[in-house]
N, C-alpha and C positions, 0 to 999 in steps of 0.2 A: 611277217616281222612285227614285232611289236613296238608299241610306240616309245618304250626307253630306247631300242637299239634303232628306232629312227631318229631321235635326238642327240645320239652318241654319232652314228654315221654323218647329223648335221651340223655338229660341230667340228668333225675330223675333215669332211671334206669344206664345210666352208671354210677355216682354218687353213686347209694346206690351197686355197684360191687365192685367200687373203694375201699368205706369204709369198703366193707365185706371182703375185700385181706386185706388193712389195718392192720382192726383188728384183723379177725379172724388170719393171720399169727402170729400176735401178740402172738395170746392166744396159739397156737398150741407154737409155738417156747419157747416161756415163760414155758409151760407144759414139753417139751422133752428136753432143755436144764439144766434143774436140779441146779436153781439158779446160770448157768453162763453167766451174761447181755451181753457178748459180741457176742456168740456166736446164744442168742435170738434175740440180736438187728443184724448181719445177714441174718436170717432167715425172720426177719421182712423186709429186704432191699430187700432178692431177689426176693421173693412173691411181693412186690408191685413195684420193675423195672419191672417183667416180666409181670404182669398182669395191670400195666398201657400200656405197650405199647401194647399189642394186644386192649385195650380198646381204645383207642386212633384209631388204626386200623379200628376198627369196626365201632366207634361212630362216628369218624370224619366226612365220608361223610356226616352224618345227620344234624347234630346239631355244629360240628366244635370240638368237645367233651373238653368243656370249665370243668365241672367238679369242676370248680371251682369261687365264685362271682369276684375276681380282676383281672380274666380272662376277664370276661365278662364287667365287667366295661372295663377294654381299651381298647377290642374290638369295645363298642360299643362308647369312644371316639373318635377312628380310624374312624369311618362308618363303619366297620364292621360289628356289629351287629346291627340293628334298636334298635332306644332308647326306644319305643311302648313294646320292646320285652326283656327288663332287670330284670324289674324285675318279668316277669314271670320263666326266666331263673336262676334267686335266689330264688325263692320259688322252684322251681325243686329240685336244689341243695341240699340245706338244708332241705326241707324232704326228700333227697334221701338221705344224708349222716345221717340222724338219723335212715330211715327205712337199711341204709349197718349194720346199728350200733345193731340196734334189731336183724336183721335176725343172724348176728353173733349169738349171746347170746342166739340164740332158737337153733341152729345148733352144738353147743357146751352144751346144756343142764344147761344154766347159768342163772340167773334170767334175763327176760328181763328187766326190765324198774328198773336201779341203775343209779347213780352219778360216778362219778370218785373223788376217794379220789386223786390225784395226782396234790400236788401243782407244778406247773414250771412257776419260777419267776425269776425275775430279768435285772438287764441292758445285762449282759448277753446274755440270753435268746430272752430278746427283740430285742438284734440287731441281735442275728444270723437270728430270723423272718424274718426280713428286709431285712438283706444280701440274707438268700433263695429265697424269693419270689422277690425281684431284678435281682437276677440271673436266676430265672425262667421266668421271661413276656422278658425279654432278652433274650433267649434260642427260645423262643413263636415268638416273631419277626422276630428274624434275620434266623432259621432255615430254610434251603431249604425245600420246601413242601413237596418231597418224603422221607426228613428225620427227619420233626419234631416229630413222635414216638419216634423213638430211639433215639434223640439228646436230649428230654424232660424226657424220662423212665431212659436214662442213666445219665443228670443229678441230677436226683434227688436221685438218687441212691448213687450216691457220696455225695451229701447235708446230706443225712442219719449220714454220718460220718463226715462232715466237718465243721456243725455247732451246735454248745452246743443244739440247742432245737430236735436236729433229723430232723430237715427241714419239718413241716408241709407245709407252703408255702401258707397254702389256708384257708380262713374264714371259709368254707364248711366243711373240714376236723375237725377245731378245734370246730367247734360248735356241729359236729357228736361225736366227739373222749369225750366229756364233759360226754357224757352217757352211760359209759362203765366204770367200775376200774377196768382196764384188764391195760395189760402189755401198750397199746398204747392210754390210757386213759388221760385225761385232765382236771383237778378241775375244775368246772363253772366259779369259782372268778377269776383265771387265763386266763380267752378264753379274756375279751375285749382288755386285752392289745396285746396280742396274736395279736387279728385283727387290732388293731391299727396299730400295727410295719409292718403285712403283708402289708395292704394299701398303708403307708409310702413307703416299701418295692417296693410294684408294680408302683408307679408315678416313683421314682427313676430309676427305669429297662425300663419303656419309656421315660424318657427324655433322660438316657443314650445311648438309640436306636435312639433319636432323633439327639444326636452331633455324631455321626459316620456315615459315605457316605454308602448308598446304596451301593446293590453288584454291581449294574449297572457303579454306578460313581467311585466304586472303580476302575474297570476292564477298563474303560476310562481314569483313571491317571495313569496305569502303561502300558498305548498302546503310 
């Protein structure tokens, strides 16, 4: 196998993990917290800190373990990723985050193939997107290499709590999460704007990595 189609397999299958921590936390938390949101939406945050960042771990050497499309777009704005190789890397994606999304629903004994009755809307809503996924391709950039796991796992863990929408952050997540009415589910009519504000969201989080000096130039003006 060649090493694009190990990159494309690393992506679809981290991806469809991702969404199955996601959500299946989701549902288990939702199930043993006995109608109390705060203590499901928890449960939902530590399952997918802990099990993004060993993914991340795992995946990165391969595929950079983007996981997500507004990743991979500014990667491959950067030169990071070949632009030849974007959008195989969003088809990965998004059938790996609808196949996290099935595998839940068979593993939990739940109908597979449903909608998400779950409207989440609003200005709101749209900007916290924005806010997350800013703070995320920012977190992406500027992290030192041996600590972008954890610096990424653990913000987004805090995101969980600090933005009105739970911090999806990622097109992938909310176009997976659409096909589930499970606790971490997403109404269809709700996902474009969703992705919109993410987008929005991730330009902002690279230009704002673009007006601040490198670690290099910083460590050069305080010598």
């Amino acid at each position: 196998m060649s090493r694009f189609l190990h990159k494309i397999l690393s992506e679809w299958l981290g991806t469809t993990l991702l969404l199955s921590i996601v959500v299946g936390s989701g549902v288990m938390a939702e199930r043993l917290a006995q109608g109390n949101t705060a203590v499901a939406l928890l449960g939902n945050t530590l399952a997918t800190v802990w099990g993004l960042f060993v993914l991340i771990e795992v995946f990165g050497p391969v595929s950079g373990a983007h996981f997500n499309p507004a990743v991979s777009a500014m990667m491959a704005f950067r030169g990071a990723l070949p632009w030849s190789q974007l959008l195989p890397y969003w088809l990965a994606q998004l059938f790996g985050a609808a196949c996290g999304t099935w595998l839940t629903h068979a593993m939990f004994d739940m109908e597979i193939l449903q909608w998400s009755t779950k409207i989440r809307s609003g200005n709101g809503q749209w900007l916290a997107e924005a806010v997350a996924t800013a703070g995320l391709l920012l977190v992406i950039l500027r992290a030192p290499a041996p600590k972008v796991a954890a610096l990424v796992a653990s913000y987004i863990g805090a995101a969980y709590w600090f933005t009105a929408s739970t911090s999806f952050a990622n097109p992938a997540a909310a176009f997976g999460r659409m096909f589930t009415d499970s606790f971490a589910g997403i109404a269809p009519q709700s996902v474009p704007a969703f992705i919109v504000s993410q987008c929005i969201g991730a330009a902002i989080g690279a230009l704002i990595d673009m007006c601040l000096p490198t670690a290099s130039d910083a460590q050069e003006k305080t010598n």
